[in-house]
KEVONU-686651 format. One line per field, with one value per residue (C-alpha): z, x, y; residue number from 1; residue in three letters. Coordinates in pm, 1 decimal, always signed. Layout:
% KEVONU-686651
c3 [Z	...];
c1 [X	...];
c2 [Y	...];
nr [NUM	...];
rest [ALA	...];
***
This chain:
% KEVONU-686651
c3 [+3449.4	+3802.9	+4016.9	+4399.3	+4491.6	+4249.8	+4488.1	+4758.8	+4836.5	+4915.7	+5173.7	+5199.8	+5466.1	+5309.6	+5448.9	+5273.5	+5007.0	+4700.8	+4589.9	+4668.9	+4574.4	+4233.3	+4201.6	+4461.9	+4233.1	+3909.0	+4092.9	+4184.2	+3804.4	+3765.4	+3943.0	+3790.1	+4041.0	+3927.9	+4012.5	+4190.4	+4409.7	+4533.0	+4860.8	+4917.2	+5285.6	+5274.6	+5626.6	+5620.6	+5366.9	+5296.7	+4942.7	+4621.9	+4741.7	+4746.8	+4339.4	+4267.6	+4385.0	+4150.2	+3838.4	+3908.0	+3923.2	+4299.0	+4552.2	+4741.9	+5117.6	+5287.0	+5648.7	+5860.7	+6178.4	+6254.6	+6310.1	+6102.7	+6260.2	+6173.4	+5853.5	+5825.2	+5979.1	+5696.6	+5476.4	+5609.1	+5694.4	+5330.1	+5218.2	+5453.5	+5380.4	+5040.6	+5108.7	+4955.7	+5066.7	+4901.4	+4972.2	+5102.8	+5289.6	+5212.4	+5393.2	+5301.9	+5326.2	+5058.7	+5094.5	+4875.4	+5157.9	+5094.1	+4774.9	+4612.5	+4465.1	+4845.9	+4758.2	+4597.8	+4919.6	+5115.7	+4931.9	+4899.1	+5263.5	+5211.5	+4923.3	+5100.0	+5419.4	+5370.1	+5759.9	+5754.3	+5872.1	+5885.2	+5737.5	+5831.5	+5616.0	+5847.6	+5795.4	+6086.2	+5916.6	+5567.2	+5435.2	+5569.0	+5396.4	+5603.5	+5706.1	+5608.4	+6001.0	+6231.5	+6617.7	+6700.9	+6468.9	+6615.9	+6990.1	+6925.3	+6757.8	+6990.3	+7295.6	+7132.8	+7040.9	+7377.3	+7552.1	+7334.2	+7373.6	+7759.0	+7848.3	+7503.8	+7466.9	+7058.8	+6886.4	+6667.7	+6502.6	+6336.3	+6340.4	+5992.3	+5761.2	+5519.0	+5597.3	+5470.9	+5602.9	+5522.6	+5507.4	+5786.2	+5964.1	+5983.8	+6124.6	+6326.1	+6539.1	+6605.6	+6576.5	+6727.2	+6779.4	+6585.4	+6658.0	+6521.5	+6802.6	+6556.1	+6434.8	+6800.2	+6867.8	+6558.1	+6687.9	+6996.8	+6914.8	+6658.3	+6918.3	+7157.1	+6854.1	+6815.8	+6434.1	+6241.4	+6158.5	+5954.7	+5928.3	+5573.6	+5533.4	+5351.2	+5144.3	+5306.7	+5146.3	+5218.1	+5145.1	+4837.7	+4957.6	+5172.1	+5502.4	+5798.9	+5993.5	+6331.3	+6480.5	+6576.4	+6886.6	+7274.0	+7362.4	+7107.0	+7164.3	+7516.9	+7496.9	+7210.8	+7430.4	+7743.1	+7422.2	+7347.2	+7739.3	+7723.1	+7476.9	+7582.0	+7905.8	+7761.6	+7585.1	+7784.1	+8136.5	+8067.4	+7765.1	+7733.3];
c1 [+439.9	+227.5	+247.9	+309.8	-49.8	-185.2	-369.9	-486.1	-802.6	-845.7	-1080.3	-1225.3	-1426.5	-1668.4	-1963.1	-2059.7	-1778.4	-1946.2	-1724.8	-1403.5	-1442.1	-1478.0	-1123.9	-969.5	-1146.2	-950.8	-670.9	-681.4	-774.6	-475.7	-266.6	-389.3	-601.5	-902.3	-1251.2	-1331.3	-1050.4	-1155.1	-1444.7	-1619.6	-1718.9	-2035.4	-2109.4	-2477.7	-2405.9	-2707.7	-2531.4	-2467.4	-2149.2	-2286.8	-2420.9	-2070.6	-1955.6	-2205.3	-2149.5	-1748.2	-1807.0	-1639.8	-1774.1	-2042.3	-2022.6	-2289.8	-2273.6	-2528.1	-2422.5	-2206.4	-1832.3	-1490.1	-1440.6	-1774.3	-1725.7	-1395.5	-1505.7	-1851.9	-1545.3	-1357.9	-1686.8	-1790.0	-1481.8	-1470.6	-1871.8	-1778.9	-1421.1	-1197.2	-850.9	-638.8	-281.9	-335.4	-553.6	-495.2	-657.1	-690.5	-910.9	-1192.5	-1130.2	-825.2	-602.1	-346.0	-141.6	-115.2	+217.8	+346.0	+180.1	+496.1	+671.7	+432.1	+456.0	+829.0	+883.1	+687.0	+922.5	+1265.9	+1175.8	+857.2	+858.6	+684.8	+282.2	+202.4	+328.9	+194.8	+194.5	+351.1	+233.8	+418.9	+819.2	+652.4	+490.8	+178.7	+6.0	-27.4	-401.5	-385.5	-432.3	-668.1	-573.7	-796.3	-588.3	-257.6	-326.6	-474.2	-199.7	+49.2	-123.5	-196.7	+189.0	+283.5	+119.3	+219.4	+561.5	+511.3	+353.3	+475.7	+814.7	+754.1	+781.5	+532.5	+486.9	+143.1	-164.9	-223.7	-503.5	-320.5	-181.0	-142.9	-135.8	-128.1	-478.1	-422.3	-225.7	-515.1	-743.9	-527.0	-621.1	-965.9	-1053.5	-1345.3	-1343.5	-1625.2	-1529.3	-1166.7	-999.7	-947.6	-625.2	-519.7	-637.0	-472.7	-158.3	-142.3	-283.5	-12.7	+260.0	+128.9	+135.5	+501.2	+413.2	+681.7	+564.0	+728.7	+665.3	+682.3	+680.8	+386.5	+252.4	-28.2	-305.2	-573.9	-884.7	-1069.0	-1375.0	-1672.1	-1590.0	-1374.5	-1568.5	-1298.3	-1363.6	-1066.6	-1214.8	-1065.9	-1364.1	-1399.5	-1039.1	-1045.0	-1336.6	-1097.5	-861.4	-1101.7	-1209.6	-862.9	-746.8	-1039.4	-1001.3	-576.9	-661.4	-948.8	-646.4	-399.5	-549.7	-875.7	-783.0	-614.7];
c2 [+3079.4	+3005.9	+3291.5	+3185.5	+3313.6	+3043.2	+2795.8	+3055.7	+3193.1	+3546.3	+3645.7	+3990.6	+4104.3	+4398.2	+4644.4	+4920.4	+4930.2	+4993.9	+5286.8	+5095.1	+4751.7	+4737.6	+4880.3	+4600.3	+4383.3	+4524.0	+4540.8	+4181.7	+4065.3	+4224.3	+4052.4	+3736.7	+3612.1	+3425.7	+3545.4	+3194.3	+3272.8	+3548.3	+3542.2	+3862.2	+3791.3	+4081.7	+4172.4	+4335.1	+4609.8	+4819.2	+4962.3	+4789.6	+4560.2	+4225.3	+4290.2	+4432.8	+4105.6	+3922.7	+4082.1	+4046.0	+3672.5	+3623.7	+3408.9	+3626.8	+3509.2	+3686.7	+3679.3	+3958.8	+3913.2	+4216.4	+4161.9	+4132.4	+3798.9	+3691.2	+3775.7	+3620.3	+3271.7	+3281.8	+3254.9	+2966.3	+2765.5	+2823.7	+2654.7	+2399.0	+2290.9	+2208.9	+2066.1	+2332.5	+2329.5	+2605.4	+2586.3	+2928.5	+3212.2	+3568.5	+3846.4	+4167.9	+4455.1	+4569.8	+4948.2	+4984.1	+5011.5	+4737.7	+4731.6	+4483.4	+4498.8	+4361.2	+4039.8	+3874.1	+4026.0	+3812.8	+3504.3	+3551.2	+3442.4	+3129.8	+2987.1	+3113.1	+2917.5	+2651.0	+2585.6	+2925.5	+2941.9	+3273.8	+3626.1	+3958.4	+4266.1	+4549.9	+4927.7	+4965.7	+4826.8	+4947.8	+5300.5	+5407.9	+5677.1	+5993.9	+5996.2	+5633.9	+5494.7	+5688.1	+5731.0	+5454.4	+5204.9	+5328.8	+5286.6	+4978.6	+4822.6	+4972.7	+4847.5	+4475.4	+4424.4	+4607.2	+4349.5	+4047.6	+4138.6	+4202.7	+3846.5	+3623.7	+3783.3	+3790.4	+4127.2	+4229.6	+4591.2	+4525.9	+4357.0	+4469.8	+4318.1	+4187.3	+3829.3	+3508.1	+3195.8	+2831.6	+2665.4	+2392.0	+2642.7	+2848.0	+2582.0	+2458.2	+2777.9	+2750.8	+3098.0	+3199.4	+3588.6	+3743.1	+4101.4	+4297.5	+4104.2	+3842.5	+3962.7	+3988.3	+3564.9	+3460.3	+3613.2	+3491.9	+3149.4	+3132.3	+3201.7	+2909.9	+2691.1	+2787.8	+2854.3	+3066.9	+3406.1	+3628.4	+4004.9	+4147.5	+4553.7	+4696.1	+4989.5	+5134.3	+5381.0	+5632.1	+5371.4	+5436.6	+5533.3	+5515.9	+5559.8	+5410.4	+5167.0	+5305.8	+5608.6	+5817.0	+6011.5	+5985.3	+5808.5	+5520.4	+5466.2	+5438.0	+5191.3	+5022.8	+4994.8	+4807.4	+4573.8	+4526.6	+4458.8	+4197.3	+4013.0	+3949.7	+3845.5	+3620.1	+3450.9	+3459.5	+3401.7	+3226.7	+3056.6	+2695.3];
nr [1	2	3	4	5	6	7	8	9	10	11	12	13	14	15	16	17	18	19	20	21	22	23	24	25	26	27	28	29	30	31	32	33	34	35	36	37	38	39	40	41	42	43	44	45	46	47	48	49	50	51	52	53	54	55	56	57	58	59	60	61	62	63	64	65	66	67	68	69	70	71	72	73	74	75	76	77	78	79	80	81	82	83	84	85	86	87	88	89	90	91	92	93	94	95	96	97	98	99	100	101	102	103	104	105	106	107	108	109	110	111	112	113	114	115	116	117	118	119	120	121	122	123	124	125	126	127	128	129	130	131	132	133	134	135	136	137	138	139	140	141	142	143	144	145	146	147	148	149	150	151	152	153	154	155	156	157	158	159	160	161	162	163	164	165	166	167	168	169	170	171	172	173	174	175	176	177	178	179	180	181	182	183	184	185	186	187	188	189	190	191	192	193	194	195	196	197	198	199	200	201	202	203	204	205	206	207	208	209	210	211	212	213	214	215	216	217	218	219	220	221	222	223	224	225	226	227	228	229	230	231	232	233	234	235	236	237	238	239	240];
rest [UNK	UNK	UNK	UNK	UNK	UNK	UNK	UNK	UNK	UNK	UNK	UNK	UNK	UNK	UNK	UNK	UNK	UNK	UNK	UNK	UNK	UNK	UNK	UNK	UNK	UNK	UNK	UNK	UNK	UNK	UNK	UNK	UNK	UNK	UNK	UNK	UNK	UNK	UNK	UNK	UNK	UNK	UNK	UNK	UNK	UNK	UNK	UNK	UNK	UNK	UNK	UNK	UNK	UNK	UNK	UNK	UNK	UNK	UNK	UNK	UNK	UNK	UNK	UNK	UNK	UNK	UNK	UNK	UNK	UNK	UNK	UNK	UNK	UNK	UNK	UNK	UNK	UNK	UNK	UNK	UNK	UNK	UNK	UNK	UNK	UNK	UNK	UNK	UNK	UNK	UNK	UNK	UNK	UNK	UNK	UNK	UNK	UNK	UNK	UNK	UNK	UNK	UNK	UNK	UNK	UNK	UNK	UNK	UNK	UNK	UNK	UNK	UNK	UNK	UNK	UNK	UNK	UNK	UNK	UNK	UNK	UNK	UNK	UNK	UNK	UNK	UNK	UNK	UNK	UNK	UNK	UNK	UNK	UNK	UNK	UNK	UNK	UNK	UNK	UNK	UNK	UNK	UNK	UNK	UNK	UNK	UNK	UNK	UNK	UNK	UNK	UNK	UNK	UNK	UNK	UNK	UNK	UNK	UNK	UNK	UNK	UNK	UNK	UNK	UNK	UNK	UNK	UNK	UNK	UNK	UNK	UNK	UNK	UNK	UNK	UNK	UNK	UNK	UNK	UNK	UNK	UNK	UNK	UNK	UNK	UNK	UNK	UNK	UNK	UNK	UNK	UNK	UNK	UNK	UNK	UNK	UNK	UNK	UNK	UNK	UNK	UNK	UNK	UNK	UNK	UNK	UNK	UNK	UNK	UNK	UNK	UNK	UNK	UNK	UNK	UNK	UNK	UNK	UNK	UNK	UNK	UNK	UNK	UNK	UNK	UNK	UNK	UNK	UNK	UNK	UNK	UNK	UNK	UNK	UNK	UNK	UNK	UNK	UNK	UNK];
***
């Protein structure tokens, strides 16, 4: 029998995630998913990631220039240079954070109501793992749904990583933030497209290794949260 995830590509932003990867990579074989569905979007890592990725048989998608956004959109132009159009995107993260056990949870929304675009994984409505989401990621997703809810009037609880979202939906959105203020334009261009976005509550885990790109100190999350004051008005305000 098909599972639901059966035409989707998953895209994985990665730096530095030698130690953790290979087990998302089990843990997607797993699940069934097929090795040419899976994009490992490598952003610059110095360790052995990208050869992990090799000798699992995924797509490598190596993209230097610094950024989770920049890694993300490597992804999506690699798919649309050789005209692949999956039914869907998944994103998730490569440090063993997300379970994947939510991933029928996910999908589940898209075959009760097919008028849905977008579903977001929740930490927030879900389990988070105690030590699981540093400072940084807290205030930062407090302040970004704060201020959605403030100027959009839509409630979110999460910006989490893992998401899905319908292929043309996806493009349909132009993204263009290179930085982690991608999650943060995709929202908010999804709300001016008047998409339907559904939140789904997630498991969330203590990664797997390696460490956190975020660091959890006052300073780094006050200058988090200029980037994140930025990059809302830059939508909102100076944005069409």
């Amino acid at each position: 029998m098909s599972v639901p995830w059966a035409k989707s590509k998953f895209l994985i932003p990665a730096l530095n995630e030698e130690e953790s990867l290979p087990k998302v990579l089990d843990s997607l074989f797993r699940f069934g998913i097929l090795p040419d569905q899976i994009l490992i979007l490598d952003n610059g890592s110095k360790d052995s990631t990208p050869q992990i990725a090799i000798d699992a048989g995924v797509v490598l998608v190596q993209e230097p220039k610094r950024g989770y956004g920049a890694a993300c959109l490597a992804g999506i132009h690699y798919l649309q240079e050789r005209k692949i159009s999956p039914e869907f995107i998944v994103f998730m993260d490569a440090d063993g954070s997300d379970d994947l056990n939510n991933l029928k949870d996910l999908f589940f929304v898209f075959s009760q109501d097919p008028n849905t675009n977008f579903v977001i994984g929740s930490r927030t409505l879900g389990n988070a793992e105690p030590g699981s989401l540093s400072f940084l990621q807290k205030f930062g997703n407090w302040l970004s749904c704060f201020l959605i809810r403030i100027f959009y009037g839509v409630k979110f609880t999460d910006l989490g990583p893992f998401r899905v979202l319908r292929w043309q939906s996806l493009l349909e959105l132009n993204l263009q933030d290179p930085t982690w203020g991608w999650n943060l334009e995709m929202q908010i261009k999804a709300i001016r497209k008047k998409y339907k976005i559904q939140e789904v509550p997630v498991h969330y885990r203590k990664r797997k290794g390696g460490k956190s790109k975020i660091s959890g100190n006052l300073l780094g999350s006050l200058k988090a949260g200029a980037k994140i004051l930025y990059i809302f008005f830059k939508l909102t305000i100076f944005s069409a």
